[in-house]
N, C-alpha and C positions, 0 to 999 in steps of 0.2 A: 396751066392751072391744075391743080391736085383733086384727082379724083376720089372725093368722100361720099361714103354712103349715108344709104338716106338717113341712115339710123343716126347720124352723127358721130360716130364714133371711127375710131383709125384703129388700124388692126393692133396696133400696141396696145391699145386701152381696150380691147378686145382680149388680147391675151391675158392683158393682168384680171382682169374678170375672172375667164376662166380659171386660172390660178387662183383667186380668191373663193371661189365655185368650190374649188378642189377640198380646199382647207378647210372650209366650213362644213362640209360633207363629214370630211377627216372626223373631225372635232367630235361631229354630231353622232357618228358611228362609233367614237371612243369614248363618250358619254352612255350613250345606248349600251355596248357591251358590260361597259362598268354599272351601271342601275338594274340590265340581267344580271349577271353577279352580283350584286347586294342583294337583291330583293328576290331574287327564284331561287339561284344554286344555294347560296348561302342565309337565305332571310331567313329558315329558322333557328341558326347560331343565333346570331345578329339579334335578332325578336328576345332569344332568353336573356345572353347577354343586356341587353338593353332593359328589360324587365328585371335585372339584377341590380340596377343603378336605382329602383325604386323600393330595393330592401333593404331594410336592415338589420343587423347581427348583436345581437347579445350573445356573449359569452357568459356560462357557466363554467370556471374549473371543476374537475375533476377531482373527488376526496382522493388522496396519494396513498396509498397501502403504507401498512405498519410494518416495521421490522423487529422481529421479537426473537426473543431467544428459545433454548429450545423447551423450556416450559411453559412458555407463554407471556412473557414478562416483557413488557413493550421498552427496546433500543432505540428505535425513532419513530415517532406517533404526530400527532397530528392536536394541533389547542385551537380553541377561538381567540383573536387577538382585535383589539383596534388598530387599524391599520390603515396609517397617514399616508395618500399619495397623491402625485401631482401628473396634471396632462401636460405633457410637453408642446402638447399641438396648442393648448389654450394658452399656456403661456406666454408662446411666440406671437402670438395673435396682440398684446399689449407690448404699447409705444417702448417701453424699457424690458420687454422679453421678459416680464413676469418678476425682476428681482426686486422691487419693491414690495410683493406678495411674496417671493419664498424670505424677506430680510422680517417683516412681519409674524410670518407662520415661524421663523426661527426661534422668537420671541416668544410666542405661549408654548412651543414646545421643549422650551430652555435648552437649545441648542444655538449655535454660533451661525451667522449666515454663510459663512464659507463653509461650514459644514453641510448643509443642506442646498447648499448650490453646486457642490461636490455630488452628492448624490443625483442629483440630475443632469447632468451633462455628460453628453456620449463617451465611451470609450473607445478610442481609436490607438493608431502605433506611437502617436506622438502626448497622451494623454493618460498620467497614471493613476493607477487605483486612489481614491474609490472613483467612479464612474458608473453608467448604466451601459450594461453591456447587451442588453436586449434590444428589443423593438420598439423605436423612438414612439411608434403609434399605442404603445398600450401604458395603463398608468403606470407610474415608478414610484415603489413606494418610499417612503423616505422613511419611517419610522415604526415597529409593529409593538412597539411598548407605548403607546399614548395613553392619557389615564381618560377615564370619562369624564373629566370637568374639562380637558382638552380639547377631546374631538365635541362635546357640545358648543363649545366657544366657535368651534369651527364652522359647524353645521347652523349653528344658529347668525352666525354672520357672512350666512353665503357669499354676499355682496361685496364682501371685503376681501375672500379668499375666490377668488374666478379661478375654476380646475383645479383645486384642493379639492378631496375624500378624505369622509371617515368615515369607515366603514368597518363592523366586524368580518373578519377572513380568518377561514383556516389556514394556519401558519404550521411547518415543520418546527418539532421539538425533538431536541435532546434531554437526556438525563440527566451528561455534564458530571463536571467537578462533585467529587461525593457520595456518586452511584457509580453503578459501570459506565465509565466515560467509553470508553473503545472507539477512540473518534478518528482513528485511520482506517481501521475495520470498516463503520460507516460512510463514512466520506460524506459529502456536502451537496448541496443546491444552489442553481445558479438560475439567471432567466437565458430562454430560450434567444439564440441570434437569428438574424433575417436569414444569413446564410445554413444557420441549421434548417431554418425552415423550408427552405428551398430544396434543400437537398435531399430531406426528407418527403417531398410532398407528392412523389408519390411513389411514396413503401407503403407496408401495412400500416406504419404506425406514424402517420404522419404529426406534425407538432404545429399547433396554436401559437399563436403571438404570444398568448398569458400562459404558458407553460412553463415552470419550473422543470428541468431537466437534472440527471445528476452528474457530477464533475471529478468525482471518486469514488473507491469504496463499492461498497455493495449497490449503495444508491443510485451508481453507474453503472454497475455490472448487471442489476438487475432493473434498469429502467424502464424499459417498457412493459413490464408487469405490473411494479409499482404505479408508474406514472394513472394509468385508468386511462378514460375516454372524456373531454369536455363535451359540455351539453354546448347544443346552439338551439336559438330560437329566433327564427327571423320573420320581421314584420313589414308588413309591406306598409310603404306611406309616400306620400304624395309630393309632389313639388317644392313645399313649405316645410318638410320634414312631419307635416302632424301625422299617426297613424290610424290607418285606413283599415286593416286587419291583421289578424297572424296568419302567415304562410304556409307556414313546418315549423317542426319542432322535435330536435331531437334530444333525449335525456341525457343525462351524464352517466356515465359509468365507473364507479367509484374503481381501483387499484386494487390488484392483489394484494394478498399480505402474502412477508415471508419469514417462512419460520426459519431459523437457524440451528447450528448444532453449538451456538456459544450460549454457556455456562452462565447467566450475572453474575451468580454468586463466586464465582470461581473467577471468572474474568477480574472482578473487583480485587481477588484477594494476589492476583498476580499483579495487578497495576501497583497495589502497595505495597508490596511486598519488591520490583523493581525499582520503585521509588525508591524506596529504604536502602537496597543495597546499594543505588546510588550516594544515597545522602554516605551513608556508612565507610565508603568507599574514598569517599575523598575527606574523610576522616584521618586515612590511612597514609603515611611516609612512604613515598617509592627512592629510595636509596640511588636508583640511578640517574634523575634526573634534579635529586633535591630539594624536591616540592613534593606536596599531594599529591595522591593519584585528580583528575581533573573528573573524571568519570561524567562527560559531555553527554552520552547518549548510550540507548542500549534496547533489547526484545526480549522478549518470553514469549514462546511459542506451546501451547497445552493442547497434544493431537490425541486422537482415538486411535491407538496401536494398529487394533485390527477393524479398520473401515476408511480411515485417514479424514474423520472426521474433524473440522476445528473445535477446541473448548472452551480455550482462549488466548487471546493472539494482543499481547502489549506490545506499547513503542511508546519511548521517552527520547525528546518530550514530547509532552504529548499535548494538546490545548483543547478548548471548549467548542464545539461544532457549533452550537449556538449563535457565533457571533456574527456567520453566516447569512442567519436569517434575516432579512428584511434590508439586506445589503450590509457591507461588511464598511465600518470608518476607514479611515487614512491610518490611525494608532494599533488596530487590532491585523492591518495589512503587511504594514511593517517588521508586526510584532512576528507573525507568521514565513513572511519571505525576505525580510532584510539579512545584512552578511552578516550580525548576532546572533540573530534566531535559534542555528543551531535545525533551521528546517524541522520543525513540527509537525508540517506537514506530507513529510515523509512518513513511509509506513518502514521501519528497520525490519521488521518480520519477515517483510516478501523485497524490500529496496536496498536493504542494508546487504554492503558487500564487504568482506574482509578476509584477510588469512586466517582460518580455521585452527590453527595450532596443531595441538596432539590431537584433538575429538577428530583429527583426519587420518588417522592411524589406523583404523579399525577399517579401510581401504586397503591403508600400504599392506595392513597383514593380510588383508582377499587377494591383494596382488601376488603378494611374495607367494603365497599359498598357489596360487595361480601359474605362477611360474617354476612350481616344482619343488619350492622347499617345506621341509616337514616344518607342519605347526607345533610338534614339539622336540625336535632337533634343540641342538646347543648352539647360541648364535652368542657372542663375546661382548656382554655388555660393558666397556671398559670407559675410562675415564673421559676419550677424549676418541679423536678420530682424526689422522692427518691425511693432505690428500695433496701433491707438490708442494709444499712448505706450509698448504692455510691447514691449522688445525680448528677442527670444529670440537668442541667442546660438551660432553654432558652434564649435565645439572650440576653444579658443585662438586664437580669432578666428581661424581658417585660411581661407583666402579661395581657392581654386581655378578662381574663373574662370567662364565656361559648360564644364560638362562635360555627357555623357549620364548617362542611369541606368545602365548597366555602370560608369560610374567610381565617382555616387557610391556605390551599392554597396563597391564598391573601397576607395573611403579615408571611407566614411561619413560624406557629408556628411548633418548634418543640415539646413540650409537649400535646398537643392534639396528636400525631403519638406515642409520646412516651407510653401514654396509651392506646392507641385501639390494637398496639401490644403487651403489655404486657398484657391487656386486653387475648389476643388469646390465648397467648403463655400457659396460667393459664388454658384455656379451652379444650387447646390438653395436657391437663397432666402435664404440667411445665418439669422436668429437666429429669423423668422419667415415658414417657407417655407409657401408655398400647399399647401393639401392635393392630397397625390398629385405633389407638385411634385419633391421630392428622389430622386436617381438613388441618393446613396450609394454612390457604386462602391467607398471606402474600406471600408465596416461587410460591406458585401453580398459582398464580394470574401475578407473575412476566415470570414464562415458556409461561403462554398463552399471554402475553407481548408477546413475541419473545426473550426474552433472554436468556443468558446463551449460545445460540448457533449462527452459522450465520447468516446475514442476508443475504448469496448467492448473494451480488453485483459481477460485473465480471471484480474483480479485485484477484489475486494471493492473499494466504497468509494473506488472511483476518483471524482474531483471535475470540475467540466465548465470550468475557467477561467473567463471572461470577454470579450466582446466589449460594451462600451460605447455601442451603438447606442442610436438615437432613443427602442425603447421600452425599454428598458431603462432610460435617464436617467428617464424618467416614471415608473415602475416605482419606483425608488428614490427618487426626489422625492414618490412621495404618503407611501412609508413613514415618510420622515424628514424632512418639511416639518414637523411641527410643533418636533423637538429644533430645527430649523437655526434655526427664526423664534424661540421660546425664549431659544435663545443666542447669536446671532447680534450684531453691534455693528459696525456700519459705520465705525467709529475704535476697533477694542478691538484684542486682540493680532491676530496671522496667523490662528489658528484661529476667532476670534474672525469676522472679516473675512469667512471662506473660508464659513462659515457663515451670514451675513448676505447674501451674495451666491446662495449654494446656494437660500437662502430665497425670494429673487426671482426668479429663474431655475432653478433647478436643473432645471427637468422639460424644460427648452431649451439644444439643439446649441449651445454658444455656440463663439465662432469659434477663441478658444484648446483647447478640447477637441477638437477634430479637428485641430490643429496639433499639442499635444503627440500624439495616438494614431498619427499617422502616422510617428510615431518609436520606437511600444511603451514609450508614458509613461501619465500619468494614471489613468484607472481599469480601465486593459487589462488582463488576468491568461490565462497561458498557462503549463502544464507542462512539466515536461522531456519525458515521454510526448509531446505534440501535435507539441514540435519534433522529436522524433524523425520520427516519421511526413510530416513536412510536410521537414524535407531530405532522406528517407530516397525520398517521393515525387520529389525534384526528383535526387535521383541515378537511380530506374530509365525517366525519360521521364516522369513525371506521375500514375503510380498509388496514390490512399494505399492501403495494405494496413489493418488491423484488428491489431493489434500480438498475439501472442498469446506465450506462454509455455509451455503443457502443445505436447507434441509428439504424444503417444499414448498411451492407456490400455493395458494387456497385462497379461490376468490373470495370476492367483498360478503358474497352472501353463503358461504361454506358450503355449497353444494360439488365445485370440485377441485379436490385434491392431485396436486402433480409431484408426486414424493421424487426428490434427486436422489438415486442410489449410488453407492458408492462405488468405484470403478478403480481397479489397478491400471495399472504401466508398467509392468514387469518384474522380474524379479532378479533379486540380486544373485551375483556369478559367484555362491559358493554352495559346498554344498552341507546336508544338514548334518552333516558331522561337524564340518569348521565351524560352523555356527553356531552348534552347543559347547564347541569350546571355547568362544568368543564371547558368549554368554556368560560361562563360568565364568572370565575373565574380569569380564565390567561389572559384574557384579564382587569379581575381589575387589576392584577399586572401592567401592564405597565399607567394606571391611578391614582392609588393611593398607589399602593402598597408597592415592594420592589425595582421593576424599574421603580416607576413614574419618578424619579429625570433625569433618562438618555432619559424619551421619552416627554418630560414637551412639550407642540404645537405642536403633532402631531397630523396630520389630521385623528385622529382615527373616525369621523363620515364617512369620506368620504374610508379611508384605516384603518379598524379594525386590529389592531396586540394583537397577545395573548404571554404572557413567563411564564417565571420561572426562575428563580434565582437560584443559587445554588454556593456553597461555603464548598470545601471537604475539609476535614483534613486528611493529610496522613502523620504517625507519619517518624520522622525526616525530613521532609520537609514542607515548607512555604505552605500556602493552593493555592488550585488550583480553580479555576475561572470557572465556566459553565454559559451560557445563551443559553435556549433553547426558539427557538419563531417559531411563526407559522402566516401568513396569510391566505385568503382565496385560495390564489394561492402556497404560499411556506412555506419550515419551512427551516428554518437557526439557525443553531448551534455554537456557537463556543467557544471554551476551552483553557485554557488557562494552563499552570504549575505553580505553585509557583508566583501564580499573585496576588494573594488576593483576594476580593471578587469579585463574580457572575456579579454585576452590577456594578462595579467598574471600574473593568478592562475592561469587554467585552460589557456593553452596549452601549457604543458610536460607535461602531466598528460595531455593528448589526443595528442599527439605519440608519448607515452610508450607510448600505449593502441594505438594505430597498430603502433609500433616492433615490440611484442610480437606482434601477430596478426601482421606481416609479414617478422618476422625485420628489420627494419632494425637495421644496427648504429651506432654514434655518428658514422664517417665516411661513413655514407650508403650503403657498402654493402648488399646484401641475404646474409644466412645463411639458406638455407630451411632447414636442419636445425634452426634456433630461432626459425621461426617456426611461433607456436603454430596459429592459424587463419588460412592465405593466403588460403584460402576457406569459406565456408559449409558445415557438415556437412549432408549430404541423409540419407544414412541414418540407421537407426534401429541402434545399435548391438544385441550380436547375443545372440540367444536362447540357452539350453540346454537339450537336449531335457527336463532336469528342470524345466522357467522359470524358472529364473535368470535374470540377464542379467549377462554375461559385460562386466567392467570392464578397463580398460588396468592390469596391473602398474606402479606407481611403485616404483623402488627408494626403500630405503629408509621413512624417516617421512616420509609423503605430510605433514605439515604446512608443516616444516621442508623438504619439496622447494617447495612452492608456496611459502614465502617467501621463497625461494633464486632463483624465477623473479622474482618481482616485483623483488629488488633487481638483478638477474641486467638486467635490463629498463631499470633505469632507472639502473644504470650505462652501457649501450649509449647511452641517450639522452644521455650526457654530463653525469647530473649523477650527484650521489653520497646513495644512500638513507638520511635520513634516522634515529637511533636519538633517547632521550628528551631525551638532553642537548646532542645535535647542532644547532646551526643549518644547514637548508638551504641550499646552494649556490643561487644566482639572479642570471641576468645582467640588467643594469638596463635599464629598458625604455625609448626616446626617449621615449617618450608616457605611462610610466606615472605612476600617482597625481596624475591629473589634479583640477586645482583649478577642480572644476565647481562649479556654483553653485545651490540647491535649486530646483526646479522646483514650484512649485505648482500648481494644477488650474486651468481653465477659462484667462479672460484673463491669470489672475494666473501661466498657466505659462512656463516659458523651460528651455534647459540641451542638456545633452549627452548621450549615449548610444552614444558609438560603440564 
């Protein structure tokens, strides 16, 4: 018989006890530790946190600072609008996700329901504009145009519209169409994303869910100035949501304003005056292709010589900032980024990249100078230039003889360039130079230029051009050696050819690519911004400035002022002798040169202007237009796409730009009561001891004045302002639409540029 104790139990069921003993202890001592941990180490997180779930937040945005120019004259400000929006959170909360309230709300606000269903639904990778690309939790508005019989209808049928607002909100404005647009200058608004917010959340300037941020332009470069401080105000309430009291409260802190060094009046008179040479321009026969010039796009660039201030900065084309606000449709998205467009939304001043032409001559001659040869030596300006069988060619076979580099500067010889670089190219060893062997005074003389990289204006997204040097060619030849060997066919078409050759060479100087580059042909690429700075340098003695834009930050209530001073980056590699004679030089151009025709009684005793000319070939495309000039106060640029030549297209346009800043009238008199800037503004226009800042009175509709100056302007210049159905007036050029001949790359190049 089995001996059991008294307890009744066998030691197996004894065991498992203990073992259950064990567990329970376990459990109880890992409960214990976990309730010390909430409730000692951690209970006063925990307590706030929790005491957090009982408030709640109201937002205030933030008034967004004004952008003005440098008088005072507001570029983007701030309006009261009614302003339609929908919770996406109340929405989802009804059986049909709210579309029977926005197919409704579509209806009194005479919009389509696929339009306004559009505007609220996320934007994701797989979802295109329009969309909301913000924070699903804060309202989205749909509309900031609603009239007041709308948003009443709204407001008074609450019941019918569950999470619809209308509400008045300060909304960002532009000036737009008919004022000083400068709407690449400014750039745009967008709503803040989660992921901004996150990532921002903790800098100094962290970003609200109802934040508008900026996405270009100044508006992004200077964001957290502008942007201000939202106000919060949080209430504390109870289980039911009623509230209980206020907690805290902090105010809003309205946005800097920023003054700028742009001109309205003058910025206005370059937008129309770029327009016009546009329209004008495709007016015009290009004999090489058959057709009108296309004249697609183009910049004007208006710096301060000596401070590298902006005055005014065009890009065509150019569209209305406006359409921005309060979210952008499906039609005005298109119209901005589709493959018509033509990209409007680029800024050509600081984005635009092209072959520079002849205005990159004023290089080759710092180089050649650089490398030894006298600037006024005899260099053989002759018809033409052979080089193994390719003969390159000068303008209409113009043949001038020995002249110096002041002439051909002058009358743009390209064969004088043609040989001092192949001249060089012979002396660093030609196609295989010894290592360490190559001087490059051409490539090397363009770096200490400032090219090839930025010129740091403070604008987003500025691009660095190009300089085609030694390691650059190898650089691009390991990328694209195998497409070139691929496709490549040493008897197939041109491209065919250029790429079978590329294949064999391409990572080596060969002797036609320093021939074309000393002319700003081949694979050269430079901005309107670089030439700005590089004549704007050769006007004050040699300094480049750092081109800037913002003048000064000046909070909301004008007590303090942050003035941005102006700042070099070095100066250019000649010295002040070459320089007065490079001077004399570009100033013959506009007397007898390549743009006398465009500047013919100009009061150049009294207002000396200097240029350059230039006329790029970019193969399958119509050539592109540059005039670069400079006074003693400014240099102004302006380029033009598939316009034709340098002085063709854009010197009445610059002349024009001139005329206005100096009061010149058509018979070459001067009127200082109509000229807008004889000189550069220094001051900062002026405060109120409320901080305001105190703007010039225009009578009248400031639009319709500023478009009254620009015609005002360029009837002085002798021609007659252009309307939609008007053909341009334009006097015929000796030289123009020249029947130049394409220029290919490396040996295979030849052509003109002047």
């Amino acid at each position: 018989m089995t001996n059991i104790p008294e307890t009744g139990r066998t030691p197996r069921v004894q065991t498992r006890l203990v073992v259950i003993q064990i567990l329970v202890l376990s459990l109880l001592g890992t409960l214990g530790g976990r309730l010390w941990y909430l409730q000692i180490r951690e209970g006063a997180q925990y307590q706030k946190e929790a005491s957090g779930n009982h408030v709640q937040q109201v937002v205030q945005p933030a008034v967004r600072g004004s952008i003005l120019d440098a008088r005072g004259v507001p570029l983007a400000d701030n309006e009261t609008r009614l302003v339609v929006s929908a919770s996406r959170t109340d929405l989802l909360k009804q059986k049909d996700d709210g579309k029977a309230v926005l197919t409704k709300l579509a209806g009194v606000l005479g919009m389509s329901p696929q339009e306004v269903t559009q505007k609220v639904r996320l934007c994701d990778a797989k979802t295109p504009q329009p969309c909301w690309n913000g924070s699903p939790y804060q309202p989205i508005p749909i509309t900031d145009e609603a009239t007041p019989k709308q948003a009443l209808q709204i407001r008074e049928r609450s019941e019918d519209f569950p999470g619809i607002t209308a509400e008045p909100e300060a909304v960002r404005s532009y000036p737009g169409p008919g004022k000083s647009n400068t709407a690449q200058v400014l750039g745009y608004l967008s709503p803040v994303t989660d992921d901004e917010v996150q990532q921002a959340k903790d800098t100094a300037s962290p970003y609200l869910r109802s934040d508008m941020v900026g996405r270009s332009g100044l508006e992004r470069q200077y964001d957290p100035a502008l942007r201000g401080k939202a106000g919060v105000t949080r209430y504390e309430v109870d289980n039911l949501g009623r509230v209980i009291g206020k907690a805290k409260s902090d105010a809003a802190e309205p946005g800097s304003n920023l003054v700028t060094s742009i001109d309205a009046r003058v910025q206005r008179v370059a937008e129309y005056e770029l327009d016009k040479a546009m329209k004008a321009a495709r007016q015009q026969y290009d004999k090489i292709t058959g057709t009108n010039y296309k004249a697609d796009s183009g910049a004007v660039v208006v710096m301060e010589a000596k401070t590298g201030r902006i005055v005014a900065m065009a890009s065509a084309p150019t569209y209305d900032p406006n359409v921005w606000v309060g979210g952008i449709s499906a039609k005005d998205y298109k119209a901005l980024t589709g493959k018509n467009s033509d990209y409007p939304l680029l800024n050509r001043a600081t984005q635009g990249q092209s072959a520079p032409g002849s205005t990159f001559k004023v290089v080759s001659t710092a180089a050649a100078v650089q490398a030894g040869y006298d600037f006024n030596g005899n260099y053989p300006c002759t018809s033409s230039y052979s080089v193994g069988g390719q003969v390159f060619k000068n303008f209409e076979g113009e043949n001038f003889g020995p002249i110096s580099l002041g002439k051909a500067l002058e009358v743009s010889c390209d064969t004088v360039f043609y040989g001092l670089a192949d001249s060089e190219w012979k002396r660093d060893g030609g196609i295989n130079p010894k290592k360490g062997q190559p001087k490059d005074w051409f490539f090397k003389t363009a770096h200490q230029f400032g090219l090839g990289k930025r010129t740091g204006i403070d604008l987003p997204n500025e691009v660095t051009g190009r300089v085609p040097d030694r390691q650059w060619k190898l650089d691009y030849w390991k990328a694209n050696k195998d497409t070139w060997c691929k496709s490549g066919k040493k008897n197939g078409t041109y491209v065919e050819k250029i790429f079978y050759e590329n294949c064999l060479e391409g990572n080596k100087m060969r002797e036609g690519d320093e021939i074309n580059y000393s002319i700003g042909q081949g694979d050269t690429l430079l901005t309107p911004i670089q030439e700005a700075v590089i004549y704007g340098a050769i006007s004050n003695g040699g300094t480049m400035y750092t081109p800037t834009i913002g003048k000064a930050i000046v909070s909301a209530d004008g007590k303090h002022v942050s003035e941005i001073k102006p700042r070099s980056h070095g100066k250019l590699p000649i010295t002040k002798a070459t320089r007065d004679m490079m001077d004399e030089a570009l100033a013959a151009v506009t007397t007898r040169g390549t743009a006398a025709w465009k500047f013919n009684g100009w009061p150049q005793n009294k207002i000396p202007l200097h240029a350059k000319t230039g006329t790029a070939e970019v193969y399958g495309k119509q050539t592109t237009s540059w005039l670069a000039s400079y006074s003693k106060d400014y240099s102004v640029i302006m380029t033009i796409s598939q316009a034709g030549t340098g002085s063709g297209a854009s010197g009445e346009a610059v002349r024009n730009i001139y005329s206005a800043m100096y009061g010149v009238q058509a018979d070459g008199s001067i009127d200082n009561k109509k000229a807008l800037l004889p000189t550069p503004e220094k001051s900062l226009p002026k405060i109120q001891p409320d901080g305001t800042i105190a703007a010039p009175k225009i009578p009248g509709d400031p639009a319709k004045d500023q478009e009254k100056i620009a015609k005002e302007v360029a009837q002085q210049g002798g021609t007659t302002a252009p309307d939609d159905q008007q053909t341009p007036a334009t006097t015929p050029s000796p030289t123009d639409n020249r029947n130049t001949r394409r220029r290919p790359r490396g040996r295979r190049g030849g052509g003109r540029t002047a």
